[in-house]
N, C-alpha and C positions, 0 to 999 in steps of 0.2 A: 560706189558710194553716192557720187552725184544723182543716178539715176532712181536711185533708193529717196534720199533727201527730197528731191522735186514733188514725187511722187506724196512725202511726208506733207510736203509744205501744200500740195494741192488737194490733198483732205482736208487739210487747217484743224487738225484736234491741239487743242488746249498744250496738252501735254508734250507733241510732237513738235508745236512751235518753242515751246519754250525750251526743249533740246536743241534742235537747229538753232534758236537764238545763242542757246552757250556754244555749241560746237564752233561757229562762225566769229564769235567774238574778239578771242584772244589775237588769233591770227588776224583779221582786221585791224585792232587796235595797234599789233607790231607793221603792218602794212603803211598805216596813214601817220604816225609816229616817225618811221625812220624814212619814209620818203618828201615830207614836209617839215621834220626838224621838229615836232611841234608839242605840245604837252597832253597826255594821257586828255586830260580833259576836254580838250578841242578833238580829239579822238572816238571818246564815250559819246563825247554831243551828236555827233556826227550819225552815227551806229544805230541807232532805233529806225532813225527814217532812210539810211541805206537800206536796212534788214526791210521794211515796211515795203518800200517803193517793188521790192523783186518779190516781197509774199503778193503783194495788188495784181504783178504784172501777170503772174503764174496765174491767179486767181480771175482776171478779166480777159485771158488766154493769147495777153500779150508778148510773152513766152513759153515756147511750147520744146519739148524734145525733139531731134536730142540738139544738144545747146553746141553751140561752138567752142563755150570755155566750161569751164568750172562754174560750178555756182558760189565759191571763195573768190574765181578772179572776177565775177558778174559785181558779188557787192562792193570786190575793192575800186573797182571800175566807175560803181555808184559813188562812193565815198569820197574818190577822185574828181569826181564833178561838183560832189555838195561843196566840201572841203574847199575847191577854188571858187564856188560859186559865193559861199557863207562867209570865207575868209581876205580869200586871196581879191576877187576883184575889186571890191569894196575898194579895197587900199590901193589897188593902182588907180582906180578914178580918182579918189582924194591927192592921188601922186603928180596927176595930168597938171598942166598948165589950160586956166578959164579957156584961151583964144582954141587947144585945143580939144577944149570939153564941147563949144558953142558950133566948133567945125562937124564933130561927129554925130549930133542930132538935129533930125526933123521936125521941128516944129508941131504940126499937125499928126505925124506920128508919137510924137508925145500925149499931144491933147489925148488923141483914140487912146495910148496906154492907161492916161490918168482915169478915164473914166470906164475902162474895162474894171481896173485895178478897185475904182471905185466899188464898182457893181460885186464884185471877189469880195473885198471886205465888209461890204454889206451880207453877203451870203456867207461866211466865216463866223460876223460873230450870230446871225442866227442860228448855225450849226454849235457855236459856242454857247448859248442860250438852252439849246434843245439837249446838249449831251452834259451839261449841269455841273455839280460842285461834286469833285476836289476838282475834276479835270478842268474845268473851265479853269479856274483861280492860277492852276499849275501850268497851261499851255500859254496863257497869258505871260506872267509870270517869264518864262524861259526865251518867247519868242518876239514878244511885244517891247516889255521889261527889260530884257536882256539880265536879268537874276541870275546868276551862277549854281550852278546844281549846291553847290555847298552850299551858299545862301539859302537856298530854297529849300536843303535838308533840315537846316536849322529853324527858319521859319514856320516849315512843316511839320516837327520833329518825327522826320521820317529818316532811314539811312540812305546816303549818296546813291546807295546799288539799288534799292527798292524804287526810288522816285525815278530812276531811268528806268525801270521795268513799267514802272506806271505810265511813265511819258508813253511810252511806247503801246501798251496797250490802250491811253486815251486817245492816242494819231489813229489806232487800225479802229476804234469805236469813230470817229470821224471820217475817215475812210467809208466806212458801212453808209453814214450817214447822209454822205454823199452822193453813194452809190444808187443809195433808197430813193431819194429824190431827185436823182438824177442831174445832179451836178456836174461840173466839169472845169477845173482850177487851173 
């Protein structure tokens, strides 16, 4: 099946993605769910841009067959890393005590972060500019915002399930975008 799926995912038709996106989903969502305790929602958030990150990497031939795992245990692997990246570290930095926040960075490796990051968020929102409305309004919105999909269904008066199908196909139009102009985030 894996070796079928890859192959699916590395034509990229329309229609094949959006099966591998349902095939993969449930079981993700029971994966990041009972291994972080955590609600359906912070689960869904997650899922577009695990699913996106392993269609890019197939697609820029940064996975190739045959793979060492699954392509189910690849994106819960991914999900794992957003999931502590998105959630979890955040809060243990806010957890730290100052004397050892002020121990663990570099001064000047900060500055170089600040203006890498700079340089990122200037090349973001011209990709935000260039790939236009809803996506713009909605990727904002989610990532900027921090708006909760129900917020933003309501807002939108779009359904919960369709506005993460959207989220998801504005990141891979972003993606492209990137690609095109040769980016690198």
């Amino acid at each position: 099946m894996d070796a079928e799926s890859f192959e699916r995912l590395e034509k990229g038709s329309e229609q094949d993605l959006r099966g591998l996106y349902q095939l993969y989903f449930q079981p993700f969502i029971r994966f990041i769910r009972q291994t972080f305790r955590c609600t359906s929602e912070r689960a869904m958030d997650i899922y577009p841009e695990a699913f996106s990150i392993l269609y890019f990497n197939i697609k820029k031939g940064k996975l190739k067959p045959p793979l060492k795992s699954t392509i189910q245990t690849y994106i819960n692997s991914t999900g794992w890393h957003l999931y502590h990246r998105r959630y979890l570290d955040k809060y243990q930095r806010d957890k730290m005590p100052m004397d050892q926040l002020e121990d663990r960075f570099d001064v000047k490796e900060m500055a170089d972060t600040a203006l890498l990051q700079q340089d990122q968020a200037v090349q973001v929102k011209r990709m935000l500019d260039t790939i236009g409305e809803p996506c713009k309004t909605m990727l904002m919105e989610i990532y900027f915002s921090e708006t909760t999909y129900k917020d933003l269904s309501l807002q939108m008066n779009i359904p919960e399930v369709t506005l993460r199908k959207r989220k998801f196909d504005c990141l891979a139009r972003m993606r492209r975008l990137f690609d095109e102009f040769k980016l690198d985030l």
